[in-house]
BAKOLKOL-536187 format. One record per residue: z, y, x of N, C-alpha, C in turn; residue number from 1. Coordinates in Angstrom, 3 decimals, m for minus. Layout:
<recs>
{rec {Z,Y,X},{Z,Y,X},{Z,Y,X},NUM}
...
</recs>
This chain:
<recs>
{rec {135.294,72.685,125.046},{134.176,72.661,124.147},{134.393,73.619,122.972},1}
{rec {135.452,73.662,122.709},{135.595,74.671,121.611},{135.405,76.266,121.363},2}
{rec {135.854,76.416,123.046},{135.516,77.607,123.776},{134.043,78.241,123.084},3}
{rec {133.050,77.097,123.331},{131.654,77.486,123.417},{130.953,76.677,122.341},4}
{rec {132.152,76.239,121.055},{131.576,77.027,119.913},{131.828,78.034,119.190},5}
{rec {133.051,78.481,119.357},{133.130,79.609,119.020},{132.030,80.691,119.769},6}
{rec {131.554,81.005,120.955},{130.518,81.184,121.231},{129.539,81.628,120.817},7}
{rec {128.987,80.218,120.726},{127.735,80.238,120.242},{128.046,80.295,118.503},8}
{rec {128.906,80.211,117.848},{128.512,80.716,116.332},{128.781,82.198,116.741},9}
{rec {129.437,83.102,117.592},{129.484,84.462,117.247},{127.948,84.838,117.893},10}
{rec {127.546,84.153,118.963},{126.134,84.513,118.998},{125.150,84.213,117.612},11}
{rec {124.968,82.812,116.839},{124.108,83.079,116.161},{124.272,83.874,114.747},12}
{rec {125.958,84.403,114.773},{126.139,85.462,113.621},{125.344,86.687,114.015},13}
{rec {125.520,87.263,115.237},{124.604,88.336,116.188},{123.031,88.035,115.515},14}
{rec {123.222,86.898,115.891},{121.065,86.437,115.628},{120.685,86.973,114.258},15}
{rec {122.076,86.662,113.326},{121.267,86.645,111.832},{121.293,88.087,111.472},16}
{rec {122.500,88.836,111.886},{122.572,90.093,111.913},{121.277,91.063,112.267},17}
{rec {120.381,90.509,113.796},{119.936,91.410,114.466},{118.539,90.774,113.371},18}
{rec {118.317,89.686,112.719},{117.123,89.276,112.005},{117.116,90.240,110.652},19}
{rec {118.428,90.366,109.785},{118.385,91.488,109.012},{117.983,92.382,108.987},20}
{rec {118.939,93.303,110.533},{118.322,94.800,110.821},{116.904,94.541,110.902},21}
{rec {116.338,93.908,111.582},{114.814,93.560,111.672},{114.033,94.104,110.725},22}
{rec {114.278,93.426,109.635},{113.987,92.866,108.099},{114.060,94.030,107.198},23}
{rec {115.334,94.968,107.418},{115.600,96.098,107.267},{114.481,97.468,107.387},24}
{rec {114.466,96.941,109.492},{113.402,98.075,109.853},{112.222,97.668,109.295},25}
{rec {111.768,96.975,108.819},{110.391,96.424,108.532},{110.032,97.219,106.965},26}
{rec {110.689,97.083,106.457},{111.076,97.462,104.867},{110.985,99.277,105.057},27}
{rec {111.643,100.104,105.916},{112.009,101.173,106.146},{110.386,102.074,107.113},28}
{rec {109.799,101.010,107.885},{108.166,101.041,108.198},{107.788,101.502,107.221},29}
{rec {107.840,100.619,106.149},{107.046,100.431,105.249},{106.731,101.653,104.354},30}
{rec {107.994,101.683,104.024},{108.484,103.018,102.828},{107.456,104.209,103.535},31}
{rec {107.771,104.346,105.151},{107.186,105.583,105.924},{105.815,105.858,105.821},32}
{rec {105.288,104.507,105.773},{103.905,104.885,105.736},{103.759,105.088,104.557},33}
{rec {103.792,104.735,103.560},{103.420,105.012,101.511},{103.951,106.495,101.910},34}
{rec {105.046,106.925,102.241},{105.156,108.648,102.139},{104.108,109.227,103.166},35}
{rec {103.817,109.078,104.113},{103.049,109.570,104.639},{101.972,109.722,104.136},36}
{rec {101.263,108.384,103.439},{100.152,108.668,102.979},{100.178,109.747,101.590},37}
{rec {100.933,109.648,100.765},{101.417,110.395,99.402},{101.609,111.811,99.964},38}
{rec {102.314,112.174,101.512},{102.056,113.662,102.070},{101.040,114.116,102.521},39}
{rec {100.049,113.304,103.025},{98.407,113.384,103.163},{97.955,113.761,101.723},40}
{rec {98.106,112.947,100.893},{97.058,113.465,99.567},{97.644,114.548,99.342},41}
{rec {98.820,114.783,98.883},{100.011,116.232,98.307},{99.173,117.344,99.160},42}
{rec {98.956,117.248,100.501},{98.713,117.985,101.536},{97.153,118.609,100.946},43}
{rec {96.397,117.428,100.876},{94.933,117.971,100.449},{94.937,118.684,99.002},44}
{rec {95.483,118.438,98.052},{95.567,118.909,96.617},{95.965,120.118,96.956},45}
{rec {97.501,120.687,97.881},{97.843,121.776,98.096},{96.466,122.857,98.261},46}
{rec {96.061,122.056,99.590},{94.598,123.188,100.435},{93.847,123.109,99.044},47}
{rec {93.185,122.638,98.140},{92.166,122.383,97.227},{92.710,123.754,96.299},48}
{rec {94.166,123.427,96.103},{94.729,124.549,94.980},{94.725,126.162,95.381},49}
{rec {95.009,125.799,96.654},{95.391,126.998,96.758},{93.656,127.944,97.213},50}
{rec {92.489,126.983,97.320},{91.938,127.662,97.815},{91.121,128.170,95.859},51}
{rec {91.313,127.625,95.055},{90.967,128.049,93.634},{92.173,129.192,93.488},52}
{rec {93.477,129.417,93.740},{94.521,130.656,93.448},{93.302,131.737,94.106},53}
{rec {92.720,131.680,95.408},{92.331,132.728,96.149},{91.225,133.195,95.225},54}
{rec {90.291,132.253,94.609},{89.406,132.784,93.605},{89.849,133.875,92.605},55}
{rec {90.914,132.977,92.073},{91.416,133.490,90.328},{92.238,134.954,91.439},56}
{rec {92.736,134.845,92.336},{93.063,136.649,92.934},{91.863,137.616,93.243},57}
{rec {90.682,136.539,93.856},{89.660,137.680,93.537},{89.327,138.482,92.373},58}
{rec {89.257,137.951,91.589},{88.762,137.667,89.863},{89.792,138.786,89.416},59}
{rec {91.148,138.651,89.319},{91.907,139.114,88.979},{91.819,140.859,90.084},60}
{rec {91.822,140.970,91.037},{91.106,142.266,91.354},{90.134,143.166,91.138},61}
{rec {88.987,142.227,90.563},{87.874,143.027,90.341},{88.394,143.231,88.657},62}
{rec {88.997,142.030,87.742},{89.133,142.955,86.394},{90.082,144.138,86.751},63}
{rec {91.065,144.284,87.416},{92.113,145.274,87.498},{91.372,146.474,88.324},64}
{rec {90.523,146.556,88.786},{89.283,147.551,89.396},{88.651,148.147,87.871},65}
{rec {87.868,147.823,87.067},{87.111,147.778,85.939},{88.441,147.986,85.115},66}
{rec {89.398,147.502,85.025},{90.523,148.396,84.135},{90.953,149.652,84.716},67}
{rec {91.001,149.627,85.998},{91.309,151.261,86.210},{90.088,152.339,86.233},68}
{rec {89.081,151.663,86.521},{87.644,152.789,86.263},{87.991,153.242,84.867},69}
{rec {87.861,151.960,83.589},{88.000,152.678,82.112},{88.804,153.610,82.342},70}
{rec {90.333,153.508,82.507},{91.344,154.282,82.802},{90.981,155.589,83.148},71}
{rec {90.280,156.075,83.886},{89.993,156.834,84.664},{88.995,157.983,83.941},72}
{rec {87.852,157.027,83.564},{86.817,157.164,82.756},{87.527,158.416,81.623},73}
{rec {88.630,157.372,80.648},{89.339,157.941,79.479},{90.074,158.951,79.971},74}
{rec {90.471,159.366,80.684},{91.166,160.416,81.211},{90.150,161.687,81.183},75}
{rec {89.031,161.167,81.878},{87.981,162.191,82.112},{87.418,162.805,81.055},76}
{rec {87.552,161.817,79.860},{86.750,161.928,78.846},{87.469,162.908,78.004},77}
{rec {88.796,162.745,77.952},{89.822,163.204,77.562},{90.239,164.597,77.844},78}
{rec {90.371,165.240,78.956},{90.033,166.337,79.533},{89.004,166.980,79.267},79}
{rec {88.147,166.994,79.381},{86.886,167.190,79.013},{86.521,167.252,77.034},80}
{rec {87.447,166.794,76.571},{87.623,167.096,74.766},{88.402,168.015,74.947},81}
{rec {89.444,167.812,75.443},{90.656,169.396,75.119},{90.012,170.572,76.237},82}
{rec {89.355,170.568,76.980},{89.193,171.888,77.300},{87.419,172.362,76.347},83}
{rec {86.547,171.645,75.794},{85.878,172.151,74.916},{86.384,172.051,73.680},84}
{rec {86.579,171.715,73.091},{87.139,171.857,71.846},{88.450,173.243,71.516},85}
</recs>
C-alpha cells in the first residue's frame, strides 16, 4: 500500500503542477491578445501618419520648386543689371 501512495501523491504533485502551467498558459493568452490588439491600433496610427508625412513631402517640394524659381529668377535679374548698367 505504500507503494501506491507514494504514487499517487507524485501523480497528484504532476496534477497541481500541470494545473499551474495551465494557469500560466492562460495568463500568457492573455497578455497575447492585449499586444496584438495595441499592434493593430500602433499599426493603423503608423498607415494614418505616414500617409500625412506624404502630404507635408508634397508641400515641402512644391515650396523648394518656388524657392528655386526665385533663385533663378534673382540670378536672371542679376545678370541682366551687370551687363546694362
Amino acid at each position: 500500500m505504500d507503494r501506491f501512495d507514494r504514487l499517487e501523491s507524485k501523480l497528484d504533485k504532476l496534477d497541481e503542477r500541470l494545473d499551474k502551467i495551465d494557469i500560466h498558459l492562460g495568463k500568457v493568452d492573455i497578455t497575447m491578445s492585449r499586444n496584438t490588439d495595441s499592434l493593430e491600433e500602433h499599426m493603423k496610427r503608423t498607415e494614418l501618419l505616414e500617409g500625412q508625412l506624404e502630404s507635408i513631402q508634397v508641400h515641402i517640394n512644391y515650396v523648394q520648386g518656388i524657392v528655386k524659381l526665385i533663385s533663378l529668377i534673382s540670378i536672371i535679374v542679376g545678370i541682366y543689371k551687370a551687363v546694362v548698367h
